[in-house]
ZADO-444172 format. One line per 4 residues: number of its first residue (from 0); their letters; for each residue x negated, y negated, z of N, C-alpha, C, CB. Coordinates in nm, 4 decimals. Glycine has a CB too. Layout:
% ZADO-444172
NUM> A> X Y Z X Y Z X Y Z X Y Z ~ ...
% end
This chain:
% ZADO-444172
0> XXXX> -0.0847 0.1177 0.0000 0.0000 0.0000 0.0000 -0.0887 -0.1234 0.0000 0.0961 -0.0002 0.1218 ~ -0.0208 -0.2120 -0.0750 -0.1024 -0.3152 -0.0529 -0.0563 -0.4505 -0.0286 -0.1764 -0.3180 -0.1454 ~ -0.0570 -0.5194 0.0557 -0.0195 -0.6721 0.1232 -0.1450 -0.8075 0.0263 -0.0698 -0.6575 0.3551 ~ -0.0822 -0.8392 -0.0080 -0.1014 -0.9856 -0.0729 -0.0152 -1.0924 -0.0612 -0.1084 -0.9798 -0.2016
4> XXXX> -0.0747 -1.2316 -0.0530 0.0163 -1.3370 -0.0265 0.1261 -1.3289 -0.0267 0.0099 -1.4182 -0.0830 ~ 0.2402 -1.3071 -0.0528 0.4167 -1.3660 -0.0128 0.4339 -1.1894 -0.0822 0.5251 -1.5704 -0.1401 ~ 0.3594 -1.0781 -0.0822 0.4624 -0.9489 -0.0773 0.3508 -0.8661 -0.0416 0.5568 -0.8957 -0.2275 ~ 0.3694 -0.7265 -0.0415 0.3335 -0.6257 -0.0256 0.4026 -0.4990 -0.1361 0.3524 -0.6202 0.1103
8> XXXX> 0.3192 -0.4035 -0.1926 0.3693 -0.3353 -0.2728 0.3339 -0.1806 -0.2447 0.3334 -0.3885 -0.3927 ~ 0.3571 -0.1082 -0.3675 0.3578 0.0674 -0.3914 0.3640 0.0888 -0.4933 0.4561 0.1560 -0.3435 ~ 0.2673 0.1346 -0.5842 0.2808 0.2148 -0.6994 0.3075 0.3287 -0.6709 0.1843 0.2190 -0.7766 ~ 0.3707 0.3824 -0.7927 0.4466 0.5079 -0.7177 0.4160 0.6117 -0.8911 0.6784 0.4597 -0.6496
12> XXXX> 0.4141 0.7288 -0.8197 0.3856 0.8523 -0.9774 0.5333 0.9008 -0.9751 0.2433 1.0315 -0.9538 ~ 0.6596 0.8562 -0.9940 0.7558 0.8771 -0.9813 0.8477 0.7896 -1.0689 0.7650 0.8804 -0.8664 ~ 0.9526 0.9106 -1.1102 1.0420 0.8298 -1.2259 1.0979 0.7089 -1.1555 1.1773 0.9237 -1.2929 ~ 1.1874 0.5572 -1.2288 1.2502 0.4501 -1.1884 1.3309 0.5000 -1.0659 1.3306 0.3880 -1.3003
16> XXXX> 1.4522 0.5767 -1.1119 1.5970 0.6438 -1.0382 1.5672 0.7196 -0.9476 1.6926 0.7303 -1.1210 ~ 1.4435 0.7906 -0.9559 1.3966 0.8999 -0.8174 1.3784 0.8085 -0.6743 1.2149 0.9870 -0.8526 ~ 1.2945 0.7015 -0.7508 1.2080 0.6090 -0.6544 1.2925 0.5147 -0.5989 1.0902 0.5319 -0.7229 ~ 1.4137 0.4299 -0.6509 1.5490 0.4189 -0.5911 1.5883 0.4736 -0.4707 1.6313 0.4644 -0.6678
20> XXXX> 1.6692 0.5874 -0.5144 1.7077 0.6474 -0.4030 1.5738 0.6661 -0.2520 1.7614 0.7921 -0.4724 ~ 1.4598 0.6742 -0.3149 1.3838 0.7000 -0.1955 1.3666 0.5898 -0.1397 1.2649 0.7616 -0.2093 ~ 1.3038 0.4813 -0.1917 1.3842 0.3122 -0.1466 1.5177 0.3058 -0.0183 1.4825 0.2448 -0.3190 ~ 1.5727 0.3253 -0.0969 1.7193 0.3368 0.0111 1.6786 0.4281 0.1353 1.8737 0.4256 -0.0755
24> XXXX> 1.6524 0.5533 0.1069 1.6422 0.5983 0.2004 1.5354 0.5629 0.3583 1.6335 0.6918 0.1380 ~ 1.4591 0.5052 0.2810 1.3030 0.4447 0.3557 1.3209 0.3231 0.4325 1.1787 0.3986 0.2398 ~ 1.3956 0.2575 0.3764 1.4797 0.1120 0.4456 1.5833 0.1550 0.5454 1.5734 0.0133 0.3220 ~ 1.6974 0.2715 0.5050 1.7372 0.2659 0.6230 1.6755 0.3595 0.7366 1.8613 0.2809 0.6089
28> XXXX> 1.6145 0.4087 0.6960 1.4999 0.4969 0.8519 1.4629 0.3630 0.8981 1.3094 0.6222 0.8070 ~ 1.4186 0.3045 0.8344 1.3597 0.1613 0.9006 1.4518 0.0544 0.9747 1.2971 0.0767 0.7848 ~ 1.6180 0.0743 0.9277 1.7139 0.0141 1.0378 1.7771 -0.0939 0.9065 1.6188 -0.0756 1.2097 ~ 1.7216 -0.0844 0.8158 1.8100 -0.1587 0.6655 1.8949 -0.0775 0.6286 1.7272 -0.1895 0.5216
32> XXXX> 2.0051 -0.2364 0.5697 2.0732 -0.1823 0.4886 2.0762 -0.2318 0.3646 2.1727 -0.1726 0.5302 ~ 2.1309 -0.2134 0.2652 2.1256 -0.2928 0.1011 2.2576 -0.3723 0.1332 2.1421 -0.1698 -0.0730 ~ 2.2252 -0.4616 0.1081 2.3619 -0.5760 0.1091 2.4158 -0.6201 -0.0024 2.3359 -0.7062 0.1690 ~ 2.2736 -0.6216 -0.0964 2.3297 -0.6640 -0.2528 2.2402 -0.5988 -0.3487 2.3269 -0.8363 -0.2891
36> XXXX> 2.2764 -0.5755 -0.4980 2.1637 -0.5292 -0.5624 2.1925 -0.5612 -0.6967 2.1323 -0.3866 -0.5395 ~ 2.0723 -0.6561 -0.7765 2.0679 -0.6963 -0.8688 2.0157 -0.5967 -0.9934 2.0109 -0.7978 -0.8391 ~ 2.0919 -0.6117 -1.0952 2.0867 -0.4930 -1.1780 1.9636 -0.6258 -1.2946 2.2950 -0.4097 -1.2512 ~ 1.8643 -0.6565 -1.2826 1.8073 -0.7651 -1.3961 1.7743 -0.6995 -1.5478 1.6534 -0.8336 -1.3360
40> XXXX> 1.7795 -0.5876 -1.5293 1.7644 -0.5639 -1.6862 1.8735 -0.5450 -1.7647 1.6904 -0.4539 -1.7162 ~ 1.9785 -0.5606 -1.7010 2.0996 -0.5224 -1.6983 2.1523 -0.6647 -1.7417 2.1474 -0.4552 -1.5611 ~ 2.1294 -0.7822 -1.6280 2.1706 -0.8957 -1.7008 2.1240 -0.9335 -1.8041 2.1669 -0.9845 -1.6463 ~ 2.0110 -0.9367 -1.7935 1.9066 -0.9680 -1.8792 1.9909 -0.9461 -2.0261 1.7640 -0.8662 -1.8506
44> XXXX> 2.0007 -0.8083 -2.0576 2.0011 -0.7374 -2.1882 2.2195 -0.8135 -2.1896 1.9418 -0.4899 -2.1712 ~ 2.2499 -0.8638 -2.1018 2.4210 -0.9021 -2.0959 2.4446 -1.0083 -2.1208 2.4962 -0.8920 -1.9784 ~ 2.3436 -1.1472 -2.0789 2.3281 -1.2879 -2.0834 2.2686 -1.3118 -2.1911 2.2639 -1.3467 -1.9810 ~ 2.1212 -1.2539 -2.2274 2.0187 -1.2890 -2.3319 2.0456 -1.2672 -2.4303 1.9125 -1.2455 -2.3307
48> XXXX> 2.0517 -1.0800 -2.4433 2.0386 -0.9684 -2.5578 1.9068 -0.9514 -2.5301 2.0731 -1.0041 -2.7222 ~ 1.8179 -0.9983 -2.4476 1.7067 -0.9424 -2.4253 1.6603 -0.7552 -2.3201 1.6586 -1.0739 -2.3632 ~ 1.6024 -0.7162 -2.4279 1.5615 -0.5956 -2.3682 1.3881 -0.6082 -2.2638 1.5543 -0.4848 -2.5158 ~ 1.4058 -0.5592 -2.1453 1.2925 -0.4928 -2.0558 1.3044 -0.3684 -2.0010 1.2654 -0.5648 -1.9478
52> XXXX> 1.1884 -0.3832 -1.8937 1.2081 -0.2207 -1.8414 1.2588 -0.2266 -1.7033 1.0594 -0.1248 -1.8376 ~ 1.3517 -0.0965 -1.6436 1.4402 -0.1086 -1.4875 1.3665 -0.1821 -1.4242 1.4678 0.0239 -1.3899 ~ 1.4580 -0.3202 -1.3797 1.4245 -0.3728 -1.2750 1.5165 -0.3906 -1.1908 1.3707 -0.4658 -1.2927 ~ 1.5258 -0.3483 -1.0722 1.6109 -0.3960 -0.9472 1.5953 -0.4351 -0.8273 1.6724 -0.3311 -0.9172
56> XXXX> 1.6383 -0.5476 -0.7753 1.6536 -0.5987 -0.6547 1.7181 -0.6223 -0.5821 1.6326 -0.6538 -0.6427 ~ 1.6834 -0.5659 -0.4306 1.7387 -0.4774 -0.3337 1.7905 -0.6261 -0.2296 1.6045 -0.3424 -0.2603 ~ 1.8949 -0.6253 -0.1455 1.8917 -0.7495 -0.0540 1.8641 -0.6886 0.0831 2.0366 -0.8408 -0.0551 ~ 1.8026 -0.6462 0.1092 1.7964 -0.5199 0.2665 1.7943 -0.6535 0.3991 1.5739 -0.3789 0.2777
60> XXXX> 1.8798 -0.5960 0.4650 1.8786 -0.6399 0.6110 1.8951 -0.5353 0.7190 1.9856 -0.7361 0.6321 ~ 1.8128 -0.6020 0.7999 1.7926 -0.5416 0.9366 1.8794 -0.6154 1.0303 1.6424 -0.5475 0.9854 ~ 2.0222 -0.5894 1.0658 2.0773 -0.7194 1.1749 2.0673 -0.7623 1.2898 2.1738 -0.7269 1.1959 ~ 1.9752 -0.6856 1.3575 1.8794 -0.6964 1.4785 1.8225 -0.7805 1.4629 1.7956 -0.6082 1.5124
64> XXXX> 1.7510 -0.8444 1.3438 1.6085 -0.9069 1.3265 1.6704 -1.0265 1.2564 1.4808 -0.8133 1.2328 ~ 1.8099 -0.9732 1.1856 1.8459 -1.1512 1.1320 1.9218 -1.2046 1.2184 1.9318 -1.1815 0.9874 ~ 2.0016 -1.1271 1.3355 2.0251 -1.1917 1.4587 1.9352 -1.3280 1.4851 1.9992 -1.0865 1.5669 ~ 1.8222 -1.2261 1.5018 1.7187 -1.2886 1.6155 1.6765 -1.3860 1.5531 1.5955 -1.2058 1.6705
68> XXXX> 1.6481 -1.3907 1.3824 1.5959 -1.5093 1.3659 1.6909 -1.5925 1.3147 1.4876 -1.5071 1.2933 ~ 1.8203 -1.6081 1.3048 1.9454 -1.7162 1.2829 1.9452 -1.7524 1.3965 2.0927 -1.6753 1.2355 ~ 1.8867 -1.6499 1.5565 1.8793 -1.7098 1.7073 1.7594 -1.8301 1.7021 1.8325 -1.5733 1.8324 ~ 1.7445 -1.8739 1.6199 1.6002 -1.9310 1.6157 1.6315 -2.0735 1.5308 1.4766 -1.8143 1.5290
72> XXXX> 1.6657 -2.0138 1.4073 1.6333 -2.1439 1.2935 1.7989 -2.1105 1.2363 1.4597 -2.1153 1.1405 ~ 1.8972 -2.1662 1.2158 2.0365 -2.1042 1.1543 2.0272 -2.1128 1.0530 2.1603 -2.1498 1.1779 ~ 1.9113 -2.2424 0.9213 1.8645 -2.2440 0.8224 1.7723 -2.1215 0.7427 1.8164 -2.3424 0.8437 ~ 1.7805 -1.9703 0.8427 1.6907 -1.9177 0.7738 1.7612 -1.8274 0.7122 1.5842 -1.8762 0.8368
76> XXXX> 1.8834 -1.8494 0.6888 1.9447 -1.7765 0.6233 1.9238 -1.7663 0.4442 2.0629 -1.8126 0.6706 ~ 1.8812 -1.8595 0.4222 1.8169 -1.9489 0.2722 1.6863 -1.8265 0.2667 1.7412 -2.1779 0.3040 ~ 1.6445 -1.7584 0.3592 1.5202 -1.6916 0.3064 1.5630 -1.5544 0.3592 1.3638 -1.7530 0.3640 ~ 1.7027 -1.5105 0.3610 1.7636 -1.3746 0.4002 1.8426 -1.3283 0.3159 1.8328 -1.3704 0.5143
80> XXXX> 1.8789 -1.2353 0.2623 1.8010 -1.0847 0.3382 1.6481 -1.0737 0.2616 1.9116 -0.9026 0.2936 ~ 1.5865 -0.9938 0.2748 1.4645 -0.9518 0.2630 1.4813 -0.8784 0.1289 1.4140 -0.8711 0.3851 ~ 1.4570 -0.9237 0.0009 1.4104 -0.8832 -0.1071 1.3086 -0.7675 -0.0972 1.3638 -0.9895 -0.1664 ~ 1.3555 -0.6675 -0.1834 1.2661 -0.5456 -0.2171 1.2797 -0.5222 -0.3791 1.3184 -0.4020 -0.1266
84> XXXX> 1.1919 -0.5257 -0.4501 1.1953 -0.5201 -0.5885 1.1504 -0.3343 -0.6449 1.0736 -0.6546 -0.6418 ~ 1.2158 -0.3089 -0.7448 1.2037 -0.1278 -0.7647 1.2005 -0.1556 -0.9210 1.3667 0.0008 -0.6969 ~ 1.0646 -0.1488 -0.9838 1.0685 -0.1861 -1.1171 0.9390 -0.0951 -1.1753 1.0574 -0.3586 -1.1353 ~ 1.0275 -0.0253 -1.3135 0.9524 0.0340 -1.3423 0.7870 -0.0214 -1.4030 1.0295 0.0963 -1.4072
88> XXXX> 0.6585 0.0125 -1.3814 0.5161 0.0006 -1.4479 0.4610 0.0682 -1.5309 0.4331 0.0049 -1.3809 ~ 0.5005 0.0649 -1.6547 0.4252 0.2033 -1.7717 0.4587 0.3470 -1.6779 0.1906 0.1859 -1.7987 ~ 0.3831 0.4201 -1.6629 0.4878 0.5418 -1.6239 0.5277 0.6075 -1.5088 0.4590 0.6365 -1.6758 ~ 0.4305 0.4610 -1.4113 0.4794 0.4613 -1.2644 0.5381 0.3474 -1.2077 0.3779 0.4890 -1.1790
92> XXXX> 0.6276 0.3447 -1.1076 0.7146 0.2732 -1.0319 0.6688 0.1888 -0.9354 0.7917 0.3473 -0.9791 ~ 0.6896 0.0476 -0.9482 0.6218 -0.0461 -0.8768 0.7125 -0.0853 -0.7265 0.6000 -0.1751 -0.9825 ~ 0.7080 -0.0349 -0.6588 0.7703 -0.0978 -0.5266 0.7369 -0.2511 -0.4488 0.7343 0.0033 -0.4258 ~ 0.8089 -0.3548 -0.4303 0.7467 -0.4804 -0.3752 0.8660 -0.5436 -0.2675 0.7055 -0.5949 -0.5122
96> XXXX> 0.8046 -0.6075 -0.1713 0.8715 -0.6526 -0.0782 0.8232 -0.7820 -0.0617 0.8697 -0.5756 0.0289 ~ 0.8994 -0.8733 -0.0219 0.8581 -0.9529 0.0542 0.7705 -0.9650 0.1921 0.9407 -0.9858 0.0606 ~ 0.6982 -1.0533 0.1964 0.6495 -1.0526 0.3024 0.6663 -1.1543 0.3996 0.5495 -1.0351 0.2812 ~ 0.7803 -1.0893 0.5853 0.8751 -1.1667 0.6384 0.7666 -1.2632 0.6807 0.9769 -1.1016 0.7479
100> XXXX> 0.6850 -1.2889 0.7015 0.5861 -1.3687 0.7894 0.5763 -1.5153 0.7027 0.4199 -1.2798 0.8061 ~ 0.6471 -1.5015 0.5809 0.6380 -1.5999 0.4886 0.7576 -1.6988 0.5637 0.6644 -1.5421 0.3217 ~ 0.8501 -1.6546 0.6599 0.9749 -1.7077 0.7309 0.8492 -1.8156 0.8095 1.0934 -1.5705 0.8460 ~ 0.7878 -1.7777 0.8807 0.7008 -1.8448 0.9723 0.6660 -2.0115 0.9083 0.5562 -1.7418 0.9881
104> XXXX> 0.5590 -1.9607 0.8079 0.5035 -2.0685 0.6829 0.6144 -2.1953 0.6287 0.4701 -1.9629 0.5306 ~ 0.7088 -2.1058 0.6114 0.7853 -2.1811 0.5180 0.8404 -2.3016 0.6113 0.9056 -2.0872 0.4440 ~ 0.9054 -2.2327 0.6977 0.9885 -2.3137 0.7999 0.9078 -2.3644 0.9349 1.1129 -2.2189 0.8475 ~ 0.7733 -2.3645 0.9524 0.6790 -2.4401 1.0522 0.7329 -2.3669 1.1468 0.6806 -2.6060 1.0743
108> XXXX> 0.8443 -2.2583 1.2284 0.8552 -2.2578 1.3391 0.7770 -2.1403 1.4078 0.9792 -2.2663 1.3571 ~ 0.7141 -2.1265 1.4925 0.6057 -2.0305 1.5214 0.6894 -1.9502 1.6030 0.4668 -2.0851 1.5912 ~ 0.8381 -1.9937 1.6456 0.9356 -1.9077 1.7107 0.9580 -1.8096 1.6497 1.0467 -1.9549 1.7360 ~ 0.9552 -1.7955 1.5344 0.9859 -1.6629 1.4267 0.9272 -1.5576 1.4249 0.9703 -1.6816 1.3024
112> XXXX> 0.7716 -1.5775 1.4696 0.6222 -1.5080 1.4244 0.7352 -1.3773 1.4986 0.4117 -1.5740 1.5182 ~ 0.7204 -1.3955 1.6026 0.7790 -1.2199 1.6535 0.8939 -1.1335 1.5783 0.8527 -1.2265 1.8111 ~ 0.9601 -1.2124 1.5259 1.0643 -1.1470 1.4243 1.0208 -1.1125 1.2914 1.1771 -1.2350 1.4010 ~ 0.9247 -1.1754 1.2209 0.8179 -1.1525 1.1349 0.7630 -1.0578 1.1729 0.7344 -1.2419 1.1172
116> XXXX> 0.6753 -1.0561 1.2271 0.5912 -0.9590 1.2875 0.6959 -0.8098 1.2744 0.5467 -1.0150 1.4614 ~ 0.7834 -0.7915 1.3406 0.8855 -0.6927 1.3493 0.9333 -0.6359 1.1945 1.0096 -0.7618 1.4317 ~ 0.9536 -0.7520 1.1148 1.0203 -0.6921 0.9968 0.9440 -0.6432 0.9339 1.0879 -0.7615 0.9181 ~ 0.8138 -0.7354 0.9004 0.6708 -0.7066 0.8579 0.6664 -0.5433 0.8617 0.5510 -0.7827 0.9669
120> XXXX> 0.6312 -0.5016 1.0046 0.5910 -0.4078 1.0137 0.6968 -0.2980 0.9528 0.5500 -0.4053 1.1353 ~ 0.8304 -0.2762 0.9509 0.9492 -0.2035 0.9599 0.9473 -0.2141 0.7568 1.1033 -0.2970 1.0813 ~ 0.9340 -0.2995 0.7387 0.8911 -0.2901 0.5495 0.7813 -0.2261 0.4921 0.8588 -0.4260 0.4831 ~ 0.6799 -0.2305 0.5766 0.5444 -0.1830 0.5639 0.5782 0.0412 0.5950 0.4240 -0.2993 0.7262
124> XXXX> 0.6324 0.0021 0.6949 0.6250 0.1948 0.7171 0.7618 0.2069 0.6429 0.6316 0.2831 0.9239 ~ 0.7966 0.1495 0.5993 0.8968 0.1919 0.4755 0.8448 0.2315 0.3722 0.9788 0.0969 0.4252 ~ 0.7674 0.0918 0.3230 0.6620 0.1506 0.2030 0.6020 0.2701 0.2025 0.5511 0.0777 0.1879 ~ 0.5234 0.2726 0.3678 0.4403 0.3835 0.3425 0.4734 0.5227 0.3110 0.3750 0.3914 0.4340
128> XXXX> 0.5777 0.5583 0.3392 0.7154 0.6222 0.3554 0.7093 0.6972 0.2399 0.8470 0.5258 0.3646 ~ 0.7348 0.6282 0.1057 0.7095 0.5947 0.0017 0.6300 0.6847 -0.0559 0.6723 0.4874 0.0025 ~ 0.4810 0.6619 -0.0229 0.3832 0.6916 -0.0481 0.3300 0.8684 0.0283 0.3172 0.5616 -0.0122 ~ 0.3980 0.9034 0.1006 0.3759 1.0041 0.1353 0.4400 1.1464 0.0657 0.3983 0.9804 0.2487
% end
């Protein structure tokens, strides 16, 4: 897995639709749920006529953790739920998340770091999840 500025990811040796469902499943061991899910190649090819390859994005929440941080900032709802992207890469599957600690940055409040910290980690052994 790998963490870089504003995400963290997973290449994966696994078809688009396999790696989906394992997605789902990995988020909610982790206490997510999917709230919304954007079909983009889907619009894409509905709005444009433009063709790409599966891309989807996941809205996962943890409501423990968006409790805690709407207990904090009620504006952080603008950076909720937690984006997870499932898009296919030539003939492996790219997994990407956001990375919550970006809540911290964005919004100056250092009250967050612990709820960051929390989701952070709970996305991360999701990924790894993933990878095993």
């Amino acid at each position: 897995m790998a963490v870089v500025g504003y995400g963290m990811s997973v290449r994966l040796s696994r078809p688009f639709s396999e790696t989906v469902d394992r997605v789902r499943a990995a988020l909610k061991e982790q206490g997510f749920g999917v709230l919304t899910e954007i079909d983009v190649r889907a619009t894409m090819r509905e709005k444009l006529g433009e063709e790409m390859e599966p891309y989807l994005i996941l809205g996962a929440c943890n409501p423990p953790l968006a409790h805690r941080a709407l207990g904090v900032e009620r504006g952080i709802g603008l950076l909720l739920p937690c984006n997870v992207v499932v898009r296919a890469d030539g003939d492996a599957t790219l997994v990407e998340a956001l990375e919550p600690r970006m809540m911290v940055s964005v919004t100056g409040r250092d009250e967050l770091e612990p709820v960051a910290q929390e989701a952070a980690a709970k996305l991360e052994a999701a990924l790894a999840a993933l990878d095993g």
